[in-house]
C-alpha angles and dihedrals in degrees: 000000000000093000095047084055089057093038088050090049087051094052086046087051102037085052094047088060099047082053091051088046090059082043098062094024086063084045103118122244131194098241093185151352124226132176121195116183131194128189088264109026142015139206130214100198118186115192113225121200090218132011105301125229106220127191115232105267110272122187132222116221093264097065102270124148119212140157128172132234105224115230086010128145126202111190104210091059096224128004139193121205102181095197098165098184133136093269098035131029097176140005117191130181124185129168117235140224099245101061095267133101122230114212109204116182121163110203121202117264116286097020108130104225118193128179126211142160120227118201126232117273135168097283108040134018137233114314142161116225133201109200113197135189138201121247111289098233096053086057093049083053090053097042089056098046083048088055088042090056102032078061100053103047083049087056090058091043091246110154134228128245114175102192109197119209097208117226122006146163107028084349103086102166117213129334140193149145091012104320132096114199106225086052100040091042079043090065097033085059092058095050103045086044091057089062098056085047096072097052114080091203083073143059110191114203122190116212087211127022096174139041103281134103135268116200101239097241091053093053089072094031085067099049084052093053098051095049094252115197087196136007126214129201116194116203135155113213128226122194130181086233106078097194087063106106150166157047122322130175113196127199125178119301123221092247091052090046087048091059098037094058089047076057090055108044084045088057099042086048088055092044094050086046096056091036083054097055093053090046095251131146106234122191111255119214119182140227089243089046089050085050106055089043093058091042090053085048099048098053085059089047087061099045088051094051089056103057087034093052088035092060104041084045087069107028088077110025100183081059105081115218105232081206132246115313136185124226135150101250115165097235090058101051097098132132097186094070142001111270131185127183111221120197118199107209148313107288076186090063122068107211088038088047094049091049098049082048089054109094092212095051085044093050088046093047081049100051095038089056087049088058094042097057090043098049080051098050099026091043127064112287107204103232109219132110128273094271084189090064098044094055082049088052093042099043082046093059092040093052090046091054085053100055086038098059097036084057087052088054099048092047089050094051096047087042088054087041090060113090091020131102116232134193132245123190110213114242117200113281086034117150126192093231087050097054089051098053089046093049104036105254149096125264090243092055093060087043090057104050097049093037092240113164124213095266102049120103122218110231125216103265097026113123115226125195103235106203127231122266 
């Protein structure tokens, strides 16, 4: 007796263990820690093995920001990262006493520093990021010295070419066979931009010029804000099918242009009401208003994708052009400019991936979409609407009246059905009960009204009053 009770007590303690194990094997960890830094902002991203649970952000009294992730390791124990750059003096990371990490950073006067958690995706996993901004009023002072020379090259009629480099920082876009997109676009960029360098008619402008992210409706944010006269997307493509290859130059669909001006009108709504509530006039645009101008901008769009796919189809003739193609990508959806999104070639494709890699076929891409973008904005552009979208617009309206009418129908015919008795003729296999539960009544109901007793039997053919309900 005495031994099954010890034997008992081991089997207790040995599964306690194994249930303290799982415990401390589902513990989170900080697995890395990455920076990324852009002219105006920087992020401090730690990667976390399981959601994180993060302390609101308390100060020292020198300054220092900190917070803690509960049931948390960090490996190293403590950790110093002396950054010393305009967003971030010091990062430190030590592991507590009490099973969790704190996190201390002390950023320099004026940097707007924000904490957030992101949860985990298919394509990263859970992380903790720091955002942080640089002081409002150096941005105002750049802002202002961006409007002073966008002025002034206007002034001379030199046009604007923002040229956008896709992906970027942790964001790496797609790679294969040897390429990986935010560093390939990166260098695409350079190059084009160097073209455009040597023509005076032109200033070229790149939204990015290091490995870090834009957020994609800033990209075009930033085109808008510096007057562009075009905007470039740079992309290279990947498809499962690895047969699939080619150039293709993209420029906004009709359906991506729909939901962007519902965007629009939402937002303008929300802006008149606040500036109602303060007592403020707001300027109103309407739908209609959103419309045409997309559909002035698009026409240009167009315009701009076929010079653009015209000349990269013959700068590299063993790289075949896929066409001009229309999607509703975000970077595209402006109505300040006309925009268009190249991609290169397929990385998923060989021959397509040893020709991007080649200098001579990259200088050449990179000249033919220079000449592309300058017969555009140096050669007659027809004025006119996209046809294509009004009749989008148009066909969509007309689709919606149909299905609203159809649902005005269908409500009026089950309103006039209510209060009134209807007819059913039994099929074979047929049941009382049956008939009942299709048609929302009881059995007795149906009884009652056709003066059926409880011993009679319905036959295949006969009609029977089914009563209102």
């Amino acid at each position: 007796m005495q031994k099954t009770i010890i034997t008992r007590a081991a089997l207790v303690l040995v599964f306690a263990l194994i249930c303290l194990t799982g415990l401390f094997a589902e513990e989170a960890r900080i697995t890395d820690i990455r920076f990324w830094q852009s002219p105006e902002e920087a992020q401090v991203v730690l990667d976390i093995s399981a959601p994180p649970r993060v302390s609101d952000v308390s100060m020292l009294r020198d300054g220092t920001l900190y917070f803690d992730i509960s049931e948390c390791a960090f490996r190293p124990g403590r950790q110093r990262y002396p950054l010393q750059n305009p967003f971030l003096e010091v990062l430190t990371v030590q592991q507590n006493d009490d099973r969790s990490a704190r996190v201390f950073f002390r950023v320099p006067q004026g940097v707007e520093a924000k904490t957030f958690v992101l949860a985990k995706n298919d394509r990263k996993g859970d992380r903790i990021v720091i955002f942080l901004r640089e002081p409002q009023a150096t941005l105002m002072q750049k802002r202002n010295a961006e409007l002073f020379e966008v002025n002034r090259l206007k002034a001379g009629n030199v046009k604007i070419v923002v040229i956008d480099p896709g992906h970027g920082g942790e964001d790496p876009g797609t790679r294969h066979n040897g390429i990986i997109e935010k560093n390939y676009v990166m260098t695409m960029g350079k190059l084009i931009k160097a073209y455009f360098d040597r023509d005076p008619r032109f200033k070229a402008i790149l939204t990015r010029d290091g490995d870090y992210i834009i957020p994609l409706e800033r990209r075009r944010e930033i085109a808008e804000r510096l007057g562009a006269d075009a905007f470039i997307s740079l992309h290279v493509n990947y498809n499962s099918k690895k047969v699939i290859r080619g150039i293709e130059v993209y420029y906004e669909s009709p359906k991506g242009a729909v939901g962007e001006a519902e965007r629009l009108v939402a937002e303008t709504e929300n802006q008149v009401d606040f500036a109602g509530a303060m007592n403020n006039a707001a300027p109103i645009i309407t739908k209609r208003e959103i419309i045409e101008k997309q559909a002035i901008t698009m026409n240009k769009s167009r315009q701009l994708a076929e010079k653009v796919e015209a000349q990269l189809g013959a700068s590299v003739v063993e790289l075949p052009s896929r066409g001009v193609k229309r999607a509703g990508f975000k970077v595209l959806h402006s109505m300040a400019m006309p925009s268009v999104l190249v991609e290169f070639g397929y990385v998923s494709n060989l021959s397509d991936a040893e020709i991007l890699k080649n200098y001579t076929a990259r200088t050449r891409l990179a000249q033919g979409l220079y000449f592309g973008v300058r017969d555009f904005l140096l050669g007659h552009i027809e004025e006119g609407y996209d046809t294509g979208y009004l009749d989008f617009i148009k066909t969509a309206a007309a689709e919606r009246a149909r299905k609203a009418a159809l649902r005005k129908t269908q409500a009026a015919a089950k309103t006039s059905g209510k209060g009134k008795n209807r007819t059913y003729k039994v099929k074979s296999g047929d049941t009382l009960s049956g008939i009942a539960a299709k048609h929302g009544v009881t059995t007795a109901a149906i009884a009652k009204a056709n003066k059926l007793s409880s011993k009679q039997v319905i036959k295949a053919g006969q009609t029977l009053v089914i009563p209102a309900k």
